[in-house]
Each structure stands twice: as structure tokens, then as C-alpha cells.
C-alpha positions in Angstrom: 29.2 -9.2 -36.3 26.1 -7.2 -35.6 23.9 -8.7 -33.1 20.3 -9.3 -34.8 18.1 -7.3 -31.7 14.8 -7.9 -33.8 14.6 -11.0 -32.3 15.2 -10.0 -28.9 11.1 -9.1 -28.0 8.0 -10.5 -28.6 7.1 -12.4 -32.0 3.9 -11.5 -33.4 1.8 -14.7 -35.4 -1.4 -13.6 -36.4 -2.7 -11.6 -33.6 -0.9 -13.2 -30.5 2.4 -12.5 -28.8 4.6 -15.6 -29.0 7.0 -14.4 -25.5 10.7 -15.3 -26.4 13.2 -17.2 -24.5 14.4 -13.8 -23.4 11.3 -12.8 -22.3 10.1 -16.0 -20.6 13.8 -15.6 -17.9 12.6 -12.4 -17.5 8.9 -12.8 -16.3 10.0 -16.3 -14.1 9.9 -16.1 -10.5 13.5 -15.7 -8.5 13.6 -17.6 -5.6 13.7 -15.1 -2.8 12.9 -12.2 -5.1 9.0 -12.2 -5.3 7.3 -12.1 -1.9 3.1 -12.6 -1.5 1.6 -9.6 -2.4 0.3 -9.3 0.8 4.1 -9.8 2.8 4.4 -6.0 2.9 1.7 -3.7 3.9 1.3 0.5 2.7 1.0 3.0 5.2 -2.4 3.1 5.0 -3.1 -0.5 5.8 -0.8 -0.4 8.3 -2.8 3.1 9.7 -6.1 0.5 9.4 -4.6 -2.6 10.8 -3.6 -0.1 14.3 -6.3 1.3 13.7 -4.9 5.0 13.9 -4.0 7.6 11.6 -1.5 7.6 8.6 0.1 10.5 10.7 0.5 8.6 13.6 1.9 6.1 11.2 4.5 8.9 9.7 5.7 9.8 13.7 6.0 6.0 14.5 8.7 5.6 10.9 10.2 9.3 12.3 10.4 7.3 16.1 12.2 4.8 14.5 9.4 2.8 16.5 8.0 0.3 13.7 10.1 -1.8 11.0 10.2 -0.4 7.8 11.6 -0.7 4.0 12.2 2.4 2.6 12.4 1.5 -1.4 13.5 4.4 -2.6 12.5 8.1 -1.7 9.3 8.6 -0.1 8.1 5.1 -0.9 7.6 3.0 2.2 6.6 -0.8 3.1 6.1 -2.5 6.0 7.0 -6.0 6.5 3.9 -8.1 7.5 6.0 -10.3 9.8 7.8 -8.3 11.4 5.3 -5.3 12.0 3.0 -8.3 14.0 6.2 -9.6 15.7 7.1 -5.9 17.3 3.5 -5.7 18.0 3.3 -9.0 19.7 6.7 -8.1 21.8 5.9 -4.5 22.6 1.9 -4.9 23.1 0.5 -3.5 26.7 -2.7 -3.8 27.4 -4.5 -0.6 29.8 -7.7 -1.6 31.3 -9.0 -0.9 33.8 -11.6 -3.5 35.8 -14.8 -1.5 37.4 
């Protein structure tokens, strides 16, 4: 028996896509799977929230000295949470009274 794959993707009815059961697992949130948006930051939101450069950003991730998630190759999150937990545990404050 050959498996009928033409009903395996969208169904058109006059001009709108009707999704198919197939379709509809695939788009549905997995528990766990689909963080906010805004859970992981770029390295240039990160450079903005320090408020240095994405350079120093690249020596901190070569340090070791920030949390990262490295998703494949070059491409590099930082985890909201964590990045203002190490910054909470590892923040000195220089100032000097005058």
C-alpha cells in the first residue's frame, strides 16, 4: 500500500489554507521547547545591556566569563536569567567618595 502524501500539507478551498492535523502538531507549542522571545538575548543586546562593546562581548564568551548557548557554529544566545544572575553575584561597584 502506497501512502497517499497529497494529503499530508495544506488543503487549499477557494483562496485559504485549511492547516491539516499534521500541520496543526507541528505549529503547537511543546512544553519546555518554546521560551519568551525575549528569554535569550544576541550579542548585541547583551553589548547594550553592559553597556560595552560586542568585542568585549566576544573576549567575555573566549573568558569563559558569561553564560552562553552556543546553537550551532557561530551562532550565540545568552540566557536572560542567568546572564542577570552572574551579574548580580559577580557585580563590584568602584566609586570613589570626594
Amino acid at each position: 500500500m502506497v501512502p497517499d502524501y497529497q494529503n499530508l500539507g495544506p488543503q487549499r478551498e477557494g483562496s485559504a489554507a485549511v492547516p491539516t492535523a499534521m500541520n496543526q502538531a507541528a505549529q503547537a507549542p511543546v512544553a519546555g521547547l518554546n521560551p519568551p522571545a525575549d528569554a535569550y538575548l544576541t550579542k548585541q543586546q547583551l553589548a547594550r545591556l553592559l553597556n560595552v562593546s560586542p568585542r568585549t562581548v566576544d573576549n567575555l564568551i573566549a573568558r569563559r566569563a558569561l553564560p552562553f548557548v552556543r546553537l550551532g557554529g557561530k551562532l550565540i544566545r545568552f540566557p536572560k536569567a542567568a546572564v542577570d544572575e552572574h551579574i548580580q553575584r559577580h557585580l563590584t561597584v568602584n566609586a570613589r567618595g570626594g
